[in-house]
C-alpha positions as CSV (number, residue, x, y, z in Angstrom):
1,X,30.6,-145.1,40.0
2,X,30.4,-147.9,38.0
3,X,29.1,-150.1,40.7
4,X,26.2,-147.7,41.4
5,X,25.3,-147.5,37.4
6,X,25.1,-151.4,37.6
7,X,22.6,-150.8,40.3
8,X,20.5,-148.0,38.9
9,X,20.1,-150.6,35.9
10,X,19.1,-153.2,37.7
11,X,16.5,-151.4,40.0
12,X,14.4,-150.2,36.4
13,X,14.8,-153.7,34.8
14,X,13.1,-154.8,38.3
15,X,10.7,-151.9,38.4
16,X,9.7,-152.8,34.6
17,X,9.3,-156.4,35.3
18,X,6.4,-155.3,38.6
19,X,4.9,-153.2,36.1
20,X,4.7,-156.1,33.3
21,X,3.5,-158.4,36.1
22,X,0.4,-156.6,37.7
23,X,-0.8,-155.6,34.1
24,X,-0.8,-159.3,33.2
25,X,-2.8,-159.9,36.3
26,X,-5.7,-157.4,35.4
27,X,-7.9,-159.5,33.3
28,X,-8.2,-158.2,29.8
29,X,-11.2,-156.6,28.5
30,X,-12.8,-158.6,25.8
31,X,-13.2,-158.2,22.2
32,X,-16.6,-157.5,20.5
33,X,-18.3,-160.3,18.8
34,X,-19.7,-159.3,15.4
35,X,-23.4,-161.5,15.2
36,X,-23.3,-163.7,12.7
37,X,-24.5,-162.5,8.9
38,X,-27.6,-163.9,8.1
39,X,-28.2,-166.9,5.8
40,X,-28.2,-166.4,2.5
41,X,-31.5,-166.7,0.7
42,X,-31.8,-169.4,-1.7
43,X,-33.7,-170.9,-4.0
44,X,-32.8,-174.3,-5.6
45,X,-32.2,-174.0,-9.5
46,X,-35.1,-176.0,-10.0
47,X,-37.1,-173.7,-8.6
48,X,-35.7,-170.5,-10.4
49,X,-35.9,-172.5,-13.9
50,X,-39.8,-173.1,-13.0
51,X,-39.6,-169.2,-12.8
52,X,-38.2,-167.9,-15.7
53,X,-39.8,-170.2,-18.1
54,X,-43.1,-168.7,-16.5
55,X,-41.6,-165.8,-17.1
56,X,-40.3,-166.3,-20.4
57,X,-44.0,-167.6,-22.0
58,X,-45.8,-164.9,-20.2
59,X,-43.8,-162.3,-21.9
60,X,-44.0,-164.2,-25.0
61,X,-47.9,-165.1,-24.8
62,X,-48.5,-161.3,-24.0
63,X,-47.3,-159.8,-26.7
64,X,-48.7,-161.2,-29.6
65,X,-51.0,-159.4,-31.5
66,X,-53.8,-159.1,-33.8
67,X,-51.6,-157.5,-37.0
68,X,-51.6,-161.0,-38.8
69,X,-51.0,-160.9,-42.7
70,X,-51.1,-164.8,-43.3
71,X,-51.9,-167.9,-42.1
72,X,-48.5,-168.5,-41.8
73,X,-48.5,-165.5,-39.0
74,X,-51.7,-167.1,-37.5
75,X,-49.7,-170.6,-36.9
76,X,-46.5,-169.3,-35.6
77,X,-48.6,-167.0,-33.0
78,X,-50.9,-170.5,-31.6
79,X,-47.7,-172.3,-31.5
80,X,-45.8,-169.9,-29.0
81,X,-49.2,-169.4,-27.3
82,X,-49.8,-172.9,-27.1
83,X,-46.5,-174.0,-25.6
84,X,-47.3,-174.7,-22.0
85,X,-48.3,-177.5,-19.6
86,X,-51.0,-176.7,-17.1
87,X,-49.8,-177.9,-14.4
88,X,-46.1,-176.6,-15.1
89,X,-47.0,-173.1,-15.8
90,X,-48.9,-173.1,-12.4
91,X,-46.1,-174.3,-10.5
92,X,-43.9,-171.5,-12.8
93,X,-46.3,-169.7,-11.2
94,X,-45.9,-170.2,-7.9
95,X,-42.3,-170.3,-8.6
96,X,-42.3,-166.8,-10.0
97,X,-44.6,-165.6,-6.8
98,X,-42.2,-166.8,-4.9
99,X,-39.6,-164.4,-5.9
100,X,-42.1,-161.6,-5.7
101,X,-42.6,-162.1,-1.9
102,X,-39.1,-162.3,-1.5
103,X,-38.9,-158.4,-2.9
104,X,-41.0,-157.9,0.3
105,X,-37.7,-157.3,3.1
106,X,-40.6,-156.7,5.8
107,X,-41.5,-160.4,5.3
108,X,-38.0,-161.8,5.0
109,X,-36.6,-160.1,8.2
110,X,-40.0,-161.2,10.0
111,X,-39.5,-164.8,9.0
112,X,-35.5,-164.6,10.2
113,X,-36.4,-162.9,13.5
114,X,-39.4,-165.3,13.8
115,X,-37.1,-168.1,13.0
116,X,-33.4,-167.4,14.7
117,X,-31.4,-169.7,15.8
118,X,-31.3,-173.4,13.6
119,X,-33.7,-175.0,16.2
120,X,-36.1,-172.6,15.4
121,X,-35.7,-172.4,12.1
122,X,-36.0,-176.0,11.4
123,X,-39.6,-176.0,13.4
124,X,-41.1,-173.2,11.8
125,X,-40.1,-175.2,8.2
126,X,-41.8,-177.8,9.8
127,X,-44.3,-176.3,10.8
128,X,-44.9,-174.3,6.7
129,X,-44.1,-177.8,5.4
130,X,-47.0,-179.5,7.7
131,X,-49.3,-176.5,6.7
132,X,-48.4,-174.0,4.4
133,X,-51.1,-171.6,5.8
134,X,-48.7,-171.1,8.7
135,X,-47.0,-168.2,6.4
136,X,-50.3,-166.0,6.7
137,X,-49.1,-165.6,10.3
138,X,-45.8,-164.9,9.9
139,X,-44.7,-160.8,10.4
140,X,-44.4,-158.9,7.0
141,X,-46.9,-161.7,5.3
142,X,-49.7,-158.8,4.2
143,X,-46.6,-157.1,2.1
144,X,-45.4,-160.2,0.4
145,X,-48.9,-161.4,-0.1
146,X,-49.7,-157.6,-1.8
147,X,-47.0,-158.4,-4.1
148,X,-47.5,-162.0,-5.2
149,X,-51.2,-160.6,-5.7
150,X,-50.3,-157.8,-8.2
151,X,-47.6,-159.7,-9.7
152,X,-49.8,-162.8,-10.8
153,X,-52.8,-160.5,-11.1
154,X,-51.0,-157.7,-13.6
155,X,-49.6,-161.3,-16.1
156,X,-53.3,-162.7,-16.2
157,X,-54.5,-158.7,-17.0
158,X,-51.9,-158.6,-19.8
159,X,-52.7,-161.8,-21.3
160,X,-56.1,-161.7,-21.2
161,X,-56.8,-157.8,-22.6
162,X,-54.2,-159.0,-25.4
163,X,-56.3,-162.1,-26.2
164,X,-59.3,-159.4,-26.1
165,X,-57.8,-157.4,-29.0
166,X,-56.6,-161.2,-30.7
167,X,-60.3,-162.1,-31.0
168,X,-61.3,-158.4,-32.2
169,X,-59.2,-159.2,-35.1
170,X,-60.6,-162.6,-36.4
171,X,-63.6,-160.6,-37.0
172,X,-61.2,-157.4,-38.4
173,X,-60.0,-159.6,-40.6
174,X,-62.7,-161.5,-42.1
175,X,-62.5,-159.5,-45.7
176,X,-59.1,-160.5,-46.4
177,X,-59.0,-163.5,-48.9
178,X,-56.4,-165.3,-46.7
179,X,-58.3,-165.0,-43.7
180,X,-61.4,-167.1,-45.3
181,X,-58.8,-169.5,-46.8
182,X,-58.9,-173.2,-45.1
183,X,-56.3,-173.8,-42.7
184,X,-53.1,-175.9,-44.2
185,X,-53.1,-179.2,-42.3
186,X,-55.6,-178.6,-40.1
187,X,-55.3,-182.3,-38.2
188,X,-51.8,-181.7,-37.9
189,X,-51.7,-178.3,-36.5
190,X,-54.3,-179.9,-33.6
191,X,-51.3,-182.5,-33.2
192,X,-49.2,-180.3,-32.6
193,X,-50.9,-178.2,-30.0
194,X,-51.5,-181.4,-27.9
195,X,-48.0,-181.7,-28.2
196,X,-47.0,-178.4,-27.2
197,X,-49.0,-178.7,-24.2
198,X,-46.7,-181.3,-22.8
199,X,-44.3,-179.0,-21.2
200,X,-43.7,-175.6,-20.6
201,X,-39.8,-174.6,-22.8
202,X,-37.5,-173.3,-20.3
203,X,-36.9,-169.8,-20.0
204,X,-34.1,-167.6,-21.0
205,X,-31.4,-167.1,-19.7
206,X,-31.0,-163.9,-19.2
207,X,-34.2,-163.6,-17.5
208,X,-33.1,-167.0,-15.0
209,X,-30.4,-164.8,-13.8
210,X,-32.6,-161.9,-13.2
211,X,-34.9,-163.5,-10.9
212,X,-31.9,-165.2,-9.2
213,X,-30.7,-161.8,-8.5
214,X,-34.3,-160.8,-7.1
215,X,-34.7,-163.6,-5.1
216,X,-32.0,-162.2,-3.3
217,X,-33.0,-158.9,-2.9
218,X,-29.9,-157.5,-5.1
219,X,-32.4,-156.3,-8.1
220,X,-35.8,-155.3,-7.8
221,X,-38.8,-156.4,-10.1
222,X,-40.7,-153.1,-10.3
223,X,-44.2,-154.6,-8.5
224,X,-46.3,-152.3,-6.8
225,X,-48.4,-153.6,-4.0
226,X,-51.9,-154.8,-4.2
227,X,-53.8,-152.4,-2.8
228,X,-57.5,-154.9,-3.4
229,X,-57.6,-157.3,-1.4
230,X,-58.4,-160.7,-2.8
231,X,-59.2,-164.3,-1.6
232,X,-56.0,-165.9,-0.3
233,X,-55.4,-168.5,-3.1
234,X,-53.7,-171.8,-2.9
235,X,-51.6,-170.2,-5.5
236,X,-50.7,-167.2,-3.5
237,X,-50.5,-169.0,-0.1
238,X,-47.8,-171.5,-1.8
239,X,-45.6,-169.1,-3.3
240,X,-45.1,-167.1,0.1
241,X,-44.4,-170.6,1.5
242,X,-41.4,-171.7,-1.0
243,X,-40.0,-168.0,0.0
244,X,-40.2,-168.5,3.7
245,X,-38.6,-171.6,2.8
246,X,-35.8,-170.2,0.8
247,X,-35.1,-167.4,4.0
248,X,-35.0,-170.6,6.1
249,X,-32.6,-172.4,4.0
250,X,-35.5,-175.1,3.2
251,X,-35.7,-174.5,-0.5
252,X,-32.8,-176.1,-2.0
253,X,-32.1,-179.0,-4.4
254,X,-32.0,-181.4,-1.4
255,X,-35.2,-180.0,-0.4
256,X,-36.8,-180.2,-3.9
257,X,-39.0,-183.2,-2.8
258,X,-41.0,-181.3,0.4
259,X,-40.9,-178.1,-2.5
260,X,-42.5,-180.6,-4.8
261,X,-45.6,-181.1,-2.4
262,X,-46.1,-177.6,-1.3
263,X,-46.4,-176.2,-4.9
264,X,-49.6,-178.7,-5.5
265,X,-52.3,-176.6,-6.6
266,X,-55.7,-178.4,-8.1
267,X,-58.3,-175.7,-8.9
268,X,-55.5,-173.3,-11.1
269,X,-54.2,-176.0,-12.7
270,X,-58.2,-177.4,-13.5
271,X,-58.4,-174.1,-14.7
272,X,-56.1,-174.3,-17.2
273,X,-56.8,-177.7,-18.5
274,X,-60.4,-176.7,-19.4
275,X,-58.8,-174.3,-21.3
276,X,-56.4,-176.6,-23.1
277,X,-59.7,-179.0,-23.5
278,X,-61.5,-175.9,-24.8
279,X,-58.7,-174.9,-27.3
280,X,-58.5,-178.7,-28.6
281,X,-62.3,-178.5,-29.5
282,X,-62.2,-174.8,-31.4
283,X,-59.5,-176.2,-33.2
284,X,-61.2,-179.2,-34.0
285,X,-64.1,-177.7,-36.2
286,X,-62.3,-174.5,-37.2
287,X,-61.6,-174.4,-40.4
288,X,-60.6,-170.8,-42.3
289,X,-57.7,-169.0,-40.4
290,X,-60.0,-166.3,-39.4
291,X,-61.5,-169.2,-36.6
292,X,-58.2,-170.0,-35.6
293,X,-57.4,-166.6,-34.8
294,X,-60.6,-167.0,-32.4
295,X,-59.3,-169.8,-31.0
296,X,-56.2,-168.4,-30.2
297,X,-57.6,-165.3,-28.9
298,X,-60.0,-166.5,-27.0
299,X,-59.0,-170.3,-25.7
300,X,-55.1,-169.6,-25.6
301,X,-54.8,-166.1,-24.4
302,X,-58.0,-165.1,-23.1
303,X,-58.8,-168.1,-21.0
304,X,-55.3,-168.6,-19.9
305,X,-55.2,-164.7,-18.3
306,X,-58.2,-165.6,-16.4
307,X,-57.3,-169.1,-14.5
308,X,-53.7,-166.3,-13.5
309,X,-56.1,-163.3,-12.3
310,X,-58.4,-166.6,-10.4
311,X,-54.7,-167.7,-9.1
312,X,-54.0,-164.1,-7.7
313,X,-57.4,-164.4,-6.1
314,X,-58.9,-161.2,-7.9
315,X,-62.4,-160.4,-9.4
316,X,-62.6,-162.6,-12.8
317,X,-63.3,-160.9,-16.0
318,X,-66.1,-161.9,-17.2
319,X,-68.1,-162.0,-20.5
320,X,-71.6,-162.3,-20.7
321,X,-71.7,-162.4,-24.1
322,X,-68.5,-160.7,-26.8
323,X,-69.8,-158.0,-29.0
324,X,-66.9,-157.5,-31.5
325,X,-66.6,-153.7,-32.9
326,X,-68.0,-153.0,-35.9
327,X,-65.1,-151.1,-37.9
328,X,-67.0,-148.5,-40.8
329,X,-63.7,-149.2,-42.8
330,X,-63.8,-153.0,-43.0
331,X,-67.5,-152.8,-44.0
332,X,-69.3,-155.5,-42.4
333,X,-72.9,-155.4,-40.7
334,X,-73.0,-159.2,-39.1
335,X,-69.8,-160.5,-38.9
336,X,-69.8,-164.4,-38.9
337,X,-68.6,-165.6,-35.5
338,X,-65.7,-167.6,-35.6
339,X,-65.7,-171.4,-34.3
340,X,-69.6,-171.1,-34.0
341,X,-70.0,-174.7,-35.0
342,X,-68.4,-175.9,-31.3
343,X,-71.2,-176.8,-29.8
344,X,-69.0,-178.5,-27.0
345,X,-66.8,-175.3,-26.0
346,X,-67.5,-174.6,-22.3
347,X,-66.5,-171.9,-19.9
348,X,-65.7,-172.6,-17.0
């Protein structure tokens, strides 16, 4: 009995051991691979700061107004107006259109399937870097295009109908006493505005960590598409160039040198320099506060908004010549133009 449990153990222990063996010789089937995640966007901090401090003096620029009460009010309003370099606040820009197209996830997944794999991707850099009218061709380009359009197009707007209601008011104000009194230090204040327009002050913070967000696609901007279509500016072909960039993983600090050359733009930032040149001569021969109000209405905000809408490639406003309302309460029949003893103002 004892001899026969012995064997019965011995015959499953064997039986086990066959069963063990021919399931180790079926192959086994293999796991799923997961793809990779895609790369993260990113843009170098650089090129975020460039952003927000776009950002920053465009809100700033926009929303002054024609209340004033002093020529106090007057000087602090030119100043924060005044506070940008051409050729930075293009760039800011560009930065900032950037970040629009990047709101655009037809245009980011186009340039990733267009560019998968880190052969490809590195040739179709080369190939944006080489000629940044490559991007045009690019799958999803019309949506991010639509939104650098309205996004650049909507600032210039802003800035522009505020400088339009700026202007109004250096004639609205031509009855009060202070308005007709001389400016204080008036070849000082036109130091200072050349020295303003050095740089463009670097935006908030608040509002750098908002558009690092959105370049990411984790908060949106609230643009709405273009739905005009407009030339295809250097301004707007270079800002859908640094995002395909940053999708590619080309747009980071050690990339900042080949950024530095795509976000070149000459006509914008002529533009904007007239302007500058323009500003430096109204201030030159004004001389009450009322004609600095004009020059800030005019030369700061005014001509400013239209070099953005000329960036986003839409129709130019246009003045042929500024009839300022007549207001039955302020009481005046020809009011005095101010800065009407520039002779050397230009538009452009």
């Amino acid at each position: 009995m004892r001899n026969s449990s012995k064997a019965s153990i011995l015959a499953s222990v064997a039986l086990s051991l066959l069963v063990l063996a021919g399931c180790a010789s079926e192959p086994a089937a293999p796991l799923p691979v997961a793809p990779p995640p895609p790369p993260v966007v990113r843009l170098a901090p650089a090129i975020l700061e460039q952003a927000s401090a776009y950002r920053t003096y465009m809100d700033r620029a926009a929303s002054i107004t024609g209340g004033f009460q002093s020529g106090d009010d007057v000087a602090h309003a030119l100043q924060a107006g005044e506070a940008y370099e051409p050729a930075a606040l293009v760039r800011g820009a560009m930065a900032y259109g950037a970040i629009a197209a990047l709101q655009a996830p037809a245009y980011v997944a186009g340039i990733r399937s267009f560019g998968s794999g880190a052969e490809q991707g590195r040739q179709l850099a080369y190939e944006i870097l080489r000629n940044p009218t490559y991007v045009l061709e690019l799958p999803g380009s019309r949506s991010a295009q639509a939104l650098v359009v309205q996004a650049l197009n909507a600032d210039g707007l802003a800035l522009y109908t505020a400088g339009l209601a700026v202007k109004q008011s250096a004639y609205d104000l031509q009855k009060q006493p202070w308005s007709k009194a001389e400016v204080v230090d008036r070849d000082g204040r036109l130091g200072r505005a050349k020295a303003l327009s050095s740089a463009l002050p670097p935006g908030e913070n608040a509002i750098t960590a908002r558009l690092e967000q959105a370049s990411v696609g984790a908060v949106e901007l609230g643009l709405t598409p273009s739905t005009t279509p407009g030339a295809n500016t250097e301004v707007v072909i270079r800002s859908l160039a640094v995002a395909a960039l940053a999708v590619l993983n080309q747009a980071d600090t050690e990339n900042m040198a080949s950024i530095d050359a795509v976000m070149a733009d000459q006509t914008v930032s002529y533009c904007m320099t007239m302007s500058k040149l323009n500003l430096y001569q109204c201030l030159a021969v004004a001389r009450p506060n009322y004609e600095d109000i004009f020059c800030l209405g005019q030369h700061v905000m005014m001509d400013t908004g239209r070099c953005l809408i000329k960036a986003s490639g839409q129709a130019e406003p246009y003045e042929a010549k500024f009839i300022p309302v007549v207001r039955s309460d302020i009481g005046y029949n020809q009011p005095k133009t101010p800065g009407r003893r520039k002779k050397t103002s230009r538009r452009h």
